[in-house]
LOFI-30801 format. One record per residue (C-alpha): z, y, x; residue in one letter. Coordinates in Angstrom, 3 decimals, padded with zeros to 6 digits. Example, Ala and Ser with C-alpha at 12.3 -4.5 7.8 and 13.67 -1.06 7.14 Angstrom:
<atoms>
{zz 007.800&yy -004.500&xx 012.300&aa A} $
{zz 007.140&yy -001.060&xx 013.670&aa S} $
</atoms>
This chain:
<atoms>
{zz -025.282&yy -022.981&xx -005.996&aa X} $
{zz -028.922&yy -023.491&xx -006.181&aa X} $
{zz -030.564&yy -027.034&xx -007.753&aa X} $
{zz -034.149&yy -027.505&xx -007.461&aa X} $
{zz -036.509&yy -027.587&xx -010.367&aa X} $
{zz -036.804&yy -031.100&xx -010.705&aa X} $
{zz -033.228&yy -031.874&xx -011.186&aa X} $
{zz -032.833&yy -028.076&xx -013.281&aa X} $
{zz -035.697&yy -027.102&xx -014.678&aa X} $
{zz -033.685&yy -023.937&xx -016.393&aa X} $
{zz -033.988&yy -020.874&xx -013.374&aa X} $
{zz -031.883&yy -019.213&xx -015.257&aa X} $
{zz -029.210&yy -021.674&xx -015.407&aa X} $
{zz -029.665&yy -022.206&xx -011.272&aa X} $
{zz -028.993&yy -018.251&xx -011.297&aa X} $
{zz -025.884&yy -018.522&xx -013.184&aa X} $
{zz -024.782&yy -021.312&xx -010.678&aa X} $
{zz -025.687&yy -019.621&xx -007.741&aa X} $
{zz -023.572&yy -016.415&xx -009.240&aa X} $
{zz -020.557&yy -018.494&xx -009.968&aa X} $
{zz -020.760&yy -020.216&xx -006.780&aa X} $
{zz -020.721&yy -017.125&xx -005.049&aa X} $
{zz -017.984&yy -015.651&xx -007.046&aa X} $
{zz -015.565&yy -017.944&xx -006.017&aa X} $
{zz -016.065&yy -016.706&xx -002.562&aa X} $
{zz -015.632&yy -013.020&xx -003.536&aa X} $
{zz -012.076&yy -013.609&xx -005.674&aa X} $
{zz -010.677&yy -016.050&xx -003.298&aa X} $
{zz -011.381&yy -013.863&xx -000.167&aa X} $
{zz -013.091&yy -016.851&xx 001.492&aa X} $
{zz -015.435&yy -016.182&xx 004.630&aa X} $
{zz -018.959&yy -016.364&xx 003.564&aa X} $
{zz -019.571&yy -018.449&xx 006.819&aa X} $
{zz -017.565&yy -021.743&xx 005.026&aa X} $
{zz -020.354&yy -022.082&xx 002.904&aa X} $
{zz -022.618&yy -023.651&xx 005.579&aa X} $
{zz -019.512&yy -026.295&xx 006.450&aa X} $
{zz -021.309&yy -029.870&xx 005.873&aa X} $
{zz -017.982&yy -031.512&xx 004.692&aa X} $
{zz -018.339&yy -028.633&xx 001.412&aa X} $
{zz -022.209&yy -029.980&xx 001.336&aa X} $
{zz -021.145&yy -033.491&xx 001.286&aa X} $
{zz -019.251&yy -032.889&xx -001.022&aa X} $
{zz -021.096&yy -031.196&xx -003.398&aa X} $
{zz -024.038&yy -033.588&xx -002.745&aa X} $
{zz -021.838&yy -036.525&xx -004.264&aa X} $
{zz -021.806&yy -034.658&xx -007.754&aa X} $
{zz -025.654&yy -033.751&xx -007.494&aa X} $
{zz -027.703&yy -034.601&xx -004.681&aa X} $
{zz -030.089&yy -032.542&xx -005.099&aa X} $
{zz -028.388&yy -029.559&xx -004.463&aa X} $
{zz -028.834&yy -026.348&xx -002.036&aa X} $
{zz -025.537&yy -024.128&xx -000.996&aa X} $
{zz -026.293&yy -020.594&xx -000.872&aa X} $
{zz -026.646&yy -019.012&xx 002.816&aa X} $
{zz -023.818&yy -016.585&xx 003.896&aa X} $
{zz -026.922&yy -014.288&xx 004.054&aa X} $
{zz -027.220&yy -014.406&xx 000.534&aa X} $
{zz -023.655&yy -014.201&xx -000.194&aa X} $
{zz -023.581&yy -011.193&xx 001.390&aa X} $
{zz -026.722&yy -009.327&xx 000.251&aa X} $
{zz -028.693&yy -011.059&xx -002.784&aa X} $
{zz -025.781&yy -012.877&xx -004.582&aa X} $
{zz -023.693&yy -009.977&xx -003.441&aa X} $
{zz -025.717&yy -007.076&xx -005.360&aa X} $
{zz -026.156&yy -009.445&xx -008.583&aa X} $
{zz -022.715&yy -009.667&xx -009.112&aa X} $
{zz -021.762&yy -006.436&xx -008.903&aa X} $
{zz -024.314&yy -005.370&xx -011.170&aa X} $
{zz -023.117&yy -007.779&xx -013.556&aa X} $
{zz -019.383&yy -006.412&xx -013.375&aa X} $
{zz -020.148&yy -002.899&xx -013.510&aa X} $
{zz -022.286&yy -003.816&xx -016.541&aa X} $
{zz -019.253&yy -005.509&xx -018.050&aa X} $
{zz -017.119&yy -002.930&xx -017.454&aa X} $
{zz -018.534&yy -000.059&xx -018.611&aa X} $
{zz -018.967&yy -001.859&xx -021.423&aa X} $
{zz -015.233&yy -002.702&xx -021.980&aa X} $
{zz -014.148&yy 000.772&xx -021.155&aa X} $
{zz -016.423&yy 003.263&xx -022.849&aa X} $
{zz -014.634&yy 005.511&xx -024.957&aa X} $
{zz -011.255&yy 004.890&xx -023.505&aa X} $
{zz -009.171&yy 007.040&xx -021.326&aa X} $
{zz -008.968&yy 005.951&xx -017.835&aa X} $
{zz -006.825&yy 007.467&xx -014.347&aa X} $
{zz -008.728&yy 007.388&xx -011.087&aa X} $
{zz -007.410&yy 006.679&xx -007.947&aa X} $
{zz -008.523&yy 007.622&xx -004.510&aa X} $
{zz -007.012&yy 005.867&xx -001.393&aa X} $
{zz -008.016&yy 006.899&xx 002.472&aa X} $
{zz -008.259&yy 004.052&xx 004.961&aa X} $
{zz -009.582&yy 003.388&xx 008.071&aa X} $
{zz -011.263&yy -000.344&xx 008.235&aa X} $
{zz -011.830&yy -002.682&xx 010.952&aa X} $
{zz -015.181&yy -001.407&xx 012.205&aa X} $
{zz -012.552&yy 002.150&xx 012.661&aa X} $
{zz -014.732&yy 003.462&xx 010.426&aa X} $
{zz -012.983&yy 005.662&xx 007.494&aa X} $
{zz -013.338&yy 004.597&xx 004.201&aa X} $
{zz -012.681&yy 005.980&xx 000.438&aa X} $
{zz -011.865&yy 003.587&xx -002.292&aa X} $
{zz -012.317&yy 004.974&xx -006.079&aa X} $
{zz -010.635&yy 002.886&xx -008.605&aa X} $
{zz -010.147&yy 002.888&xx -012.185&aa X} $
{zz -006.854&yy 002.123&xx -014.358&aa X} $
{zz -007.275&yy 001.670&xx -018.067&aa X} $
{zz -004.952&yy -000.223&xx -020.531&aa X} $
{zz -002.997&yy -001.922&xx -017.455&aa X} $
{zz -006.122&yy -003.141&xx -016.510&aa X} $
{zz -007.511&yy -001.940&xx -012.847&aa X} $
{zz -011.492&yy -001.536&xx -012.148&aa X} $
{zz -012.521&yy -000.995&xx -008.903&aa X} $
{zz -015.778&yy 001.714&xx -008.565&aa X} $
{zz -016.861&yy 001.647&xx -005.188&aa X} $
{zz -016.114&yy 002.195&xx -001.688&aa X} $
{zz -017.490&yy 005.222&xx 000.501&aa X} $
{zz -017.919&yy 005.080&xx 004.144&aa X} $
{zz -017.135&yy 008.702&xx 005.653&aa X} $
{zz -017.786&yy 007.529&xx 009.264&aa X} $
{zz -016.880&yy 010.554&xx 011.383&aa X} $
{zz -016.772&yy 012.799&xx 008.474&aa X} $
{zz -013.951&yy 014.751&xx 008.033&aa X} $
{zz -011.510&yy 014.276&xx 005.100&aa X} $
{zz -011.055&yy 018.190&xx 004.300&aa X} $
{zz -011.081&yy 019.649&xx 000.603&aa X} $
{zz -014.273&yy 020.569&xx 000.260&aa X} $
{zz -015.394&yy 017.374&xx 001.345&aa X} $
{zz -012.866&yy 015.417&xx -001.004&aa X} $
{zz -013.741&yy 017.577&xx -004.024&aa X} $
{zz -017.123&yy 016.981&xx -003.871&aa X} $
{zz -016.560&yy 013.673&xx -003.401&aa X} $
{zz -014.179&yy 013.208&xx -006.392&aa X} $
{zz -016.332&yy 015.163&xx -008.731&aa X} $
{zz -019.239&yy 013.113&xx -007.731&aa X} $
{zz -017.203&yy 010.326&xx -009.032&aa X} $
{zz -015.714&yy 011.909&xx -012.194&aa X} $
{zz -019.241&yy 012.722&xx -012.882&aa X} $
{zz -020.841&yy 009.078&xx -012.363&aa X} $
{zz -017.960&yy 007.965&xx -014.846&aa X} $
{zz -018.865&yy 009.852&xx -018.175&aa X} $
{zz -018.926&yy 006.614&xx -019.796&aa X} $
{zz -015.079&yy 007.064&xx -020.129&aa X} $
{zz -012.411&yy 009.983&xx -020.194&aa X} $
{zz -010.875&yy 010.293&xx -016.985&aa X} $
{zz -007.794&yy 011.986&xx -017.780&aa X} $
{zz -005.749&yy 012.092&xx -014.679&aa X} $
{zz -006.766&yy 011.934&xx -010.671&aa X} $
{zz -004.005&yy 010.206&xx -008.132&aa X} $
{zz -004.846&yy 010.787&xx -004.590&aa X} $
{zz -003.422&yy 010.105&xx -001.184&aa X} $
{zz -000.398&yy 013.165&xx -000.068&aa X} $
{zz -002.533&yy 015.190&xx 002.153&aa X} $
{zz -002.815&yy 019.034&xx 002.678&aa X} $
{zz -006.242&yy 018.064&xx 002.019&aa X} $
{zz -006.038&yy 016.306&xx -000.693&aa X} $
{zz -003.224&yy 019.140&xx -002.186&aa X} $
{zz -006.229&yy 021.975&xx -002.008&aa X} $
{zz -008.328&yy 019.689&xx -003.842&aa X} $
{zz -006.529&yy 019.218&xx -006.539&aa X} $
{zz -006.280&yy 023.336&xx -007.129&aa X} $
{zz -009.493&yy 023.307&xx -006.598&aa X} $
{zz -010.689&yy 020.685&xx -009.097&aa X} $
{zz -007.813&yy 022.130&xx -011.577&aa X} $
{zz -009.953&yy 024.889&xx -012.051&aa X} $
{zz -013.564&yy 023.171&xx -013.019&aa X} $
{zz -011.337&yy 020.369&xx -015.125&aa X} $
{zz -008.690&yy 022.140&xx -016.742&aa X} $
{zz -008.143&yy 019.364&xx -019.212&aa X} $
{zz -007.346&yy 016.617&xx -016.006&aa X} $
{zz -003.819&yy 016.309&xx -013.844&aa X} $
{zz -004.790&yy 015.837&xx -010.405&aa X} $
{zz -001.181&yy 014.560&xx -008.234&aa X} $
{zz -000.375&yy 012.493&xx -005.653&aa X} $
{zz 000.458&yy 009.308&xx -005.869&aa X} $
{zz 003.987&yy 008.335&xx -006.172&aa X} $
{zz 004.621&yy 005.120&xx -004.176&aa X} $
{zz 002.773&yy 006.982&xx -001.143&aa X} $
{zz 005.481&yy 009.579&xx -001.674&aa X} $
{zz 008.342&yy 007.278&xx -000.890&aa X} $
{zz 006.721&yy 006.083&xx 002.309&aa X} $
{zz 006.150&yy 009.452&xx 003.179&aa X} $
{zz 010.109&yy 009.973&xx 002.501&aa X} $
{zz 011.208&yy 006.730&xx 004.656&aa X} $
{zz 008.699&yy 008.192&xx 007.622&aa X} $
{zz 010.443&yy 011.510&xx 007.442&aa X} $
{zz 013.888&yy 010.271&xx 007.118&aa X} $
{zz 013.134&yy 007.991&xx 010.583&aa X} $
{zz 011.625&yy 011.172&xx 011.649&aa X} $
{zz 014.845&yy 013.524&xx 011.359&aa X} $
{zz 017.517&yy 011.376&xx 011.419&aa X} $
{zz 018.537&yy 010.789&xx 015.241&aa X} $
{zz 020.224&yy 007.621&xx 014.946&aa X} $
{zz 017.507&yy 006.069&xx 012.165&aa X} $
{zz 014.895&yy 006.442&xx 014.980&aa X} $
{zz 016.483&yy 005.380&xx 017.691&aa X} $
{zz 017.636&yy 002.323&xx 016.158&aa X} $
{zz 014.074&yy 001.768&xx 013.991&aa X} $
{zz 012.250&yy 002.330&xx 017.688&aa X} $
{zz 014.746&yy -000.099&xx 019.361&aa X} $
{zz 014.378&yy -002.614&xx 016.950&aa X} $
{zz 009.944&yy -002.296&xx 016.514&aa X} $
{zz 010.805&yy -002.901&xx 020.814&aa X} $
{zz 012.525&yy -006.002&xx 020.083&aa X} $
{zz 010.115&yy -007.836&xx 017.690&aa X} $
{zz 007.429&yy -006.761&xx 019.779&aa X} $
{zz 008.861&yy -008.288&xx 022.975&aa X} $
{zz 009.918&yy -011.439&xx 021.003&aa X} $
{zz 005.769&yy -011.451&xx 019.828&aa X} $
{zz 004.449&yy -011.497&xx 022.645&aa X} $
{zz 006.956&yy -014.030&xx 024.530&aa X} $
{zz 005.113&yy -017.182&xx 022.964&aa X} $
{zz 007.997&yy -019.494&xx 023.935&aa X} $
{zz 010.522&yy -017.032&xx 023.100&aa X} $
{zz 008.874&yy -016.449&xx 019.828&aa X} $
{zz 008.659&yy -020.052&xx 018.778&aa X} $
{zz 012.313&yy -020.865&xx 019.941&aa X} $
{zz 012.911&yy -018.284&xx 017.681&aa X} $
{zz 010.855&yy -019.594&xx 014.850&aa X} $
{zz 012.666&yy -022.882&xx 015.202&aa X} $
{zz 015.525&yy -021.924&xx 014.770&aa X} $
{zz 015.605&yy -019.095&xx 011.938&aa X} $
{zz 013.496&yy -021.842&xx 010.280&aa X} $
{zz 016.520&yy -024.497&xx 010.228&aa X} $
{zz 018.582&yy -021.592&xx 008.781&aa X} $
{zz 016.098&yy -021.208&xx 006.209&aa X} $
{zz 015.475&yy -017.328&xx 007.629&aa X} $
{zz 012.226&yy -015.886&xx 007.299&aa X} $
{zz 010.224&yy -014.442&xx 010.497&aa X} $
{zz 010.976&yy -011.033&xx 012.258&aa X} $
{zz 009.107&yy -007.820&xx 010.602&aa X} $
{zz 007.058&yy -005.771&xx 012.762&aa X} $
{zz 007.027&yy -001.995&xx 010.866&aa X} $
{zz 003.186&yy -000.970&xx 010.321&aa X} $
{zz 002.386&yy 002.543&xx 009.348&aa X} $
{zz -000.197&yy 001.478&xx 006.597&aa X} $
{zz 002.123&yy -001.705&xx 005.166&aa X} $
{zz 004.668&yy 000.575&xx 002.892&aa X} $
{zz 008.134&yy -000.867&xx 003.178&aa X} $
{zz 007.776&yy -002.549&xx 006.351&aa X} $
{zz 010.550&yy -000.098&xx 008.400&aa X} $
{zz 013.088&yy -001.445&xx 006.129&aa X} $
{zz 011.502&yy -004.940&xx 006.472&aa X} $
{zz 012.410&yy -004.660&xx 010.269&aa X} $
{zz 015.800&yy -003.610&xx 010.191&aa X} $
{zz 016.586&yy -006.222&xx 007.430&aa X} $
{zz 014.632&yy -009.081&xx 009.442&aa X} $
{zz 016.447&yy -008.140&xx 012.623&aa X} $
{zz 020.161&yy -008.227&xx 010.438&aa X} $
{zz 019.472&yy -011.374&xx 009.392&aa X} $
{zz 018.588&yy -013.275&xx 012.611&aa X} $
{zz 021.288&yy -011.168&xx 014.202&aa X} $
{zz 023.487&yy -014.213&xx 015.393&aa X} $
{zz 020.073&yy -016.295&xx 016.391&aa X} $
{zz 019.031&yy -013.565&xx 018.499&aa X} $
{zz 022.619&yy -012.884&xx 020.290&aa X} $
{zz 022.569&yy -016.238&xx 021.181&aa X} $
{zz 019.224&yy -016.098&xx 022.677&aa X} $
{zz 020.022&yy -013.052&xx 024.787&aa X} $
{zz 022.744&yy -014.515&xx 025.895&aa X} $
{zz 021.557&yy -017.240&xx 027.822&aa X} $
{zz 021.782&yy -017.482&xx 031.585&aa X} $
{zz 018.224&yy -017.485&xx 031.873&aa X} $
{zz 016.936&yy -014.472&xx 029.339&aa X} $
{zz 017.356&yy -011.931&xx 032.176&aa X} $
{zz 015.545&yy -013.589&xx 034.965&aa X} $
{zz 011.837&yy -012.484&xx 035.320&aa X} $
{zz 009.311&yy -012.258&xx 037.796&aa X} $
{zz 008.694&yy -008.066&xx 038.284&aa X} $
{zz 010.743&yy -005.415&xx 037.848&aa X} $
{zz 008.711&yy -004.913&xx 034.372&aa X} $
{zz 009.509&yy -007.997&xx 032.878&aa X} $
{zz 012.680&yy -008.221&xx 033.946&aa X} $
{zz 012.860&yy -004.053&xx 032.154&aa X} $
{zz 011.548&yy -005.734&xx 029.003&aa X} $
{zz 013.721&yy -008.512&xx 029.062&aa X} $
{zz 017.289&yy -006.146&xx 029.536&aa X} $
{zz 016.174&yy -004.032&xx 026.533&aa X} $
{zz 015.707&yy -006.607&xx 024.092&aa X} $
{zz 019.330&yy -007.746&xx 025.481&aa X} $
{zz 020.626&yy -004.423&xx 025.212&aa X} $
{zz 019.302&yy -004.190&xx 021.801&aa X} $
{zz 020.658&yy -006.743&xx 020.045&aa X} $
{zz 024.149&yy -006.614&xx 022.092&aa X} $
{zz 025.017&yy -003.262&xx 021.634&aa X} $
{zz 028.669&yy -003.497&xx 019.640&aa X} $
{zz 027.658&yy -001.371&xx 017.020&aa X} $
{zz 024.263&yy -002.964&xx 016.049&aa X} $
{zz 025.396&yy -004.828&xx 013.187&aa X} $
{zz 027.470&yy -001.532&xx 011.607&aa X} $
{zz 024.069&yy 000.425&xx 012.472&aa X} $
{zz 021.279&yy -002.161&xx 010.997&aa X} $
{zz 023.729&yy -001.823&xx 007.664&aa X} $
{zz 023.806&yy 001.535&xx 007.529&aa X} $
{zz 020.037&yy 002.079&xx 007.868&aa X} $
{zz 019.450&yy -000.628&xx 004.920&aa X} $
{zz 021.662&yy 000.931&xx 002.632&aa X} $
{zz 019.903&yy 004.246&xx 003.249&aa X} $
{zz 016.235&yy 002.519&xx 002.954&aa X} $
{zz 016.722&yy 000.371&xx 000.452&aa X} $
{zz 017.531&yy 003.069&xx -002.462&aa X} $
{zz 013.744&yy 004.034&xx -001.926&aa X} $
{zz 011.797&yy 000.459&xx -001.605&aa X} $
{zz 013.930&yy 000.002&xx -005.142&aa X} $
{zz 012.031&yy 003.032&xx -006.385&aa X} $
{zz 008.805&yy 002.186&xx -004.636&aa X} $
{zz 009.444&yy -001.072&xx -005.926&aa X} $
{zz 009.502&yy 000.224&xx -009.667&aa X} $
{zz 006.310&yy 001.949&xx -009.192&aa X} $
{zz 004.338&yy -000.401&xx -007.795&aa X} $
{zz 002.585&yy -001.742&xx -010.528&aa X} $
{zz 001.637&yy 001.927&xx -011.707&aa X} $
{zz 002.573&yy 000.854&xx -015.509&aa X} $
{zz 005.191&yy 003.595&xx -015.288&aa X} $
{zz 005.435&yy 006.572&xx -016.991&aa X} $
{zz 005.039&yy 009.492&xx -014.988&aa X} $
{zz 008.132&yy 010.923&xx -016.391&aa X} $
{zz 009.900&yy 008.738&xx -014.615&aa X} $
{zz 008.548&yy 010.001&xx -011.279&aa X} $
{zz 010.613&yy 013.698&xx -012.456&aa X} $
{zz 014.099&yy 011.323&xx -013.184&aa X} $
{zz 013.955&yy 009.685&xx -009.814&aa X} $
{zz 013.721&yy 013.117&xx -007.855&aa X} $
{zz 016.785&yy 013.734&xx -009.718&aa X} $
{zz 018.657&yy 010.475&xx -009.188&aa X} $
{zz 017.905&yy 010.067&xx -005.617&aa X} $
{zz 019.970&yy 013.045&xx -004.572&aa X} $
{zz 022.961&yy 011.441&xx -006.473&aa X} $
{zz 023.261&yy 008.227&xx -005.136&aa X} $
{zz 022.827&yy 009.751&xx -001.717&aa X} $
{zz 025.747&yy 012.083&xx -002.306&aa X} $
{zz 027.388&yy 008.922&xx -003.649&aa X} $
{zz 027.228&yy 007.243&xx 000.259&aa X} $
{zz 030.118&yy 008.153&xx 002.782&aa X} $
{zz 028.148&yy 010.273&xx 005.307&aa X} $
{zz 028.579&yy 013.255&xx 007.289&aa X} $
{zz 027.230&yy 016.509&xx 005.318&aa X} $
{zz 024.542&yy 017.223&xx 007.652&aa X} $
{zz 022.853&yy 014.072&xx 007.138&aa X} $
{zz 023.200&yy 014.499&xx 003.483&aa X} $
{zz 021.986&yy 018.273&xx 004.038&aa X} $
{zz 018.720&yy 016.676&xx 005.720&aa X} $
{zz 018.256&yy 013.858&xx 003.364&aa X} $
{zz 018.303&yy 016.318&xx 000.319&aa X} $
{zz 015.827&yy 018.637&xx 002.372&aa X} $
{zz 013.791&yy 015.633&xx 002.626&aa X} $
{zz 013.455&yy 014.751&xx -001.009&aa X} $
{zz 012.943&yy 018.300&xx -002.174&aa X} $
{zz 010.125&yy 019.080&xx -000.128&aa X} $
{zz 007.984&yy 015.954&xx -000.842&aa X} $
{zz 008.997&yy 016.832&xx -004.498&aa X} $
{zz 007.337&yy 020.037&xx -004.222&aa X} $
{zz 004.625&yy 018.451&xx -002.806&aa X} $
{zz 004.027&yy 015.861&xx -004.761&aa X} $
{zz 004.706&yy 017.823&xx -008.250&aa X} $
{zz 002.441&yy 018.646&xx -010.977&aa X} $
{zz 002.466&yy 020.042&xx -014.541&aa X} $
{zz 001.953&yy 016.092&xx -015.871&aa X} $
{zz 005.279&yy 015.497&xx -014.541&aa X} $
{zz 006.966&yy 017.941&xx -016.168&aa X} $
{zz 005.265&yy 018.033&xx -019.532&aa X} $
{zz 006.091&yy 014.278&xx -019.733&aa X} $
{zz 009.553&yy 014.485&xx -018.540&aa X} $
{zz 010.026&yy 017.341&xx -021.104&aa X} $
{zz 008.485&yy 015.613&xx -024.142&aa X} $
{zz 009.601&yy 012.045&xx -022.974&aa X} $
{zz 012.480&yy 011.334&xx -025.711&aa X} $
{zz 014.504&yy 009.176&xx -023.405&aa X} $
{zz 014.945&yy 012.161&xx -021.247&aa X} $
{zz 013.994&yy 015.239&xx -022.785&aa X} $
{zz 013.872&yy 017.765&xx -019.827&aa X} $
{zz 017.654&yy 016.404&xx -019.003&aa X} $
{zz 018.589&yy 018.157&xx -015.210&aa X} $
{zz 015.668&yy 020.052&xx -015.642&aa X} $
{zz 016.084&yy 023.465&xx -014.157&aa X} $
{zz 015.476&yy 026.254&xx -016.182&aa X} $
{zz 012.543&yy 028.186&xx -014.651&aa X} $
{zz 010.809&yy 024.763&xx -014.909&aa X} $
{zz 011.822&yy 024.067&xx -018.623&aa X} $
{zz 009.989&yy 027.225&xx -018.691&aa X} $
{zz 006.650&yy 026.809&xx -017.183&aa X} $
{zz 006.380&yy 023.568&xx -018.888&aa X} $
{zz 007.304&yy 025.304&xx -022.263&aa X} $
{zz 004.691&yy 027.917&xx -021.654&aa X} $
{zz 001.897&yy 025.139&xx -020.312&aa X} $
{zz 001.567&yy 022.994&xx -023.679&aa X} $
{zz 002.170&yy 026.229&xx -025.752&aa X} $
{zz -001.314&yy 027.407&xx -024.243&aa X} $
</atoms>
């Protein structure tokens, strides 16, 4: 916050106030348009009345630029020297424009870089390596020993391609978009899983936009101390199992709502269309059997998305899951073409998603020491840290 020279005399220590002010806006997410509110003025004004809140102009320009200086400043200087991963994640952001994020990970700690804005540009592997290496380039103040990117045929050329300039770097996907990828496909090729995760993304949807509906609903999973239905989002990982979990639990809340006299009655034909498949939904005789089924298959992966999230593990355990998964699908009672496409499922995204850091480390890793490793594998990983 600013202070005027009579009260401060010190610019500099007005600066530093202004810089923390604003930094508790930037860490706590806060809109920059609260700082005009007169009750946070008032406030303020009690403890020194002489001050001056910074305009959400500043915040977002001035004050903005200043403190990012000031971090970049302080990181470079804690991370010189060290050995760092980068990570690249694709998004598209509220203006619908598409954005890159470059971040840093170094000794558990996680630095962001900086953000591009592609606009209309498209994402394709000469526009990705260029992009990366612009990066790897503008970072020479530390090693940068591995690249994780998004699981694109885009991104897949890229790495080969940036292999080849920086021989000594892994470039992979990363492994937590993997298992989305997985639970998509899975929804994707299993007949029943889709039906069942598009019926129940129709439910919560109707139940949404009902208001009334919706906060009966609320009230009532609320005095049963059950949390809100889970609509499944394509860029929230872990939301399809959310769903089908949400919709288990509120099971006997929502049969009861359905079952009213009144649920079916509507104005048009529409309504009344909208109103008969939520019914239908949640009435069906085998939707409990079939909301427990679909769990037990989804939840084996948010477990192992769940282990990764924090990206403190080692990559060798990336290799181990790919060879656990199969197992405790083979360990479920289902019929053998399901299993068939299931294990179809994980062994392409492994293929994908695979790169000589995960075998080296699952080779050299002494809890696991190339265990289930096949041998033509064993072999190319031999003959990669021989040369």
């Amino acid at each position: 916050m600013a202070f005027n020279k009579a009260t401060h005399p010190s610019l500099l220590q007005a600066l530093a106030s202004q810089k923390q002010f604003a930094l508790w806006f930037y860490s706590t997410g806060m809109a920059f348009n609260k700082a005009t509110h007169p009750s946070l003025l008032q406030a303020l004004q009690m403890l020194h009345p002489g001050v001056v809140i910074p305009s959400a102009h500043q915040l977002s320009t001035t004050l903005l630029n200043m403190c990012n200086r000031d971090f970049k400043v302080k990181m470079v200087h804690k991370i010189t020297g060290t050995k760092c991963t980068l990570y690249t994640d694709g998004w598209t952001g509220v203006n619908g424009k598409s954005v890159i994020n470059y971040v840093l990970e170094c000794e558990g700690e996680t630095y962001f870089l900086e953000s591009v804005y592609t606009g209309s540009t498209s994402h394709d592997a000469l526009f990705l390596a260029a992009d990366v290496k612009r990066v790897i380039e503008s970072a020479k103040f530390t090693t940068i020993v591995a690249v994780v990117t998004d699981n694109t045929a885009a991104n897949q050329l890229m790495w080969s391609t940036l292999q080849r300039e920086y021989p000594e770097m892994f470039f992979h996907g990363c492994i937590v978009h993997v298992i989305h990828l997985i639970v998509k496909d899975m929804v994707s090729k299993l007949k029943w899983l889709k039906d069942l995760e598009g019926d129940c993304r129709k439910m919560v949807k109707f139940f949404k936009k009902h208001h009334l509906l919706w906060a009966e609903l609320r009230r009532l999973q609320r005095l049963e101390e059950k949390n809100a239905l889970v609509l499944p989002a394509d860029t929230r990982w872990g939301t399809i199992e959310q769903c089908v979990a949400s919709v288990l639990q509120s099971e006997s809340i929502l049969l009861s709502l359905v079952s009213q006299r009144e649920f079916l009655k509507a104005k048009s034909k529409e309504q009344k269309a909208n109103r008969r498949m939520a019914h239908d939904v949640i009435t069906a005789p085998d939707v409990v059997p079939r909301l427990k089924r679909a769990i037990a298959l989804l939840s084996v992966l948010s477990a192992a998305q769940k282990v990764f999230e924090r990206s403190s593990r080692p990559i060798s355990d990336v290799y181990r899951m790919f060879i656990e998964l199969p197992q405790k699908y083979r360990e479920m009672r289902m019929p053998i073409g399901e299993l068939g496409i299931i294990s179809g499922i994980l062994n392409e995204r492994f293929d994908f998603v695979y790169g000589d850091a995960h075998g080296v480390s699952y080779l050299l890793d002494p809890r696991y020491g190339g265990e289930g490793m096949d041998g033509d594998t064993r072999e190319k990983v031999v003959e990669f840290t021989a040369n």
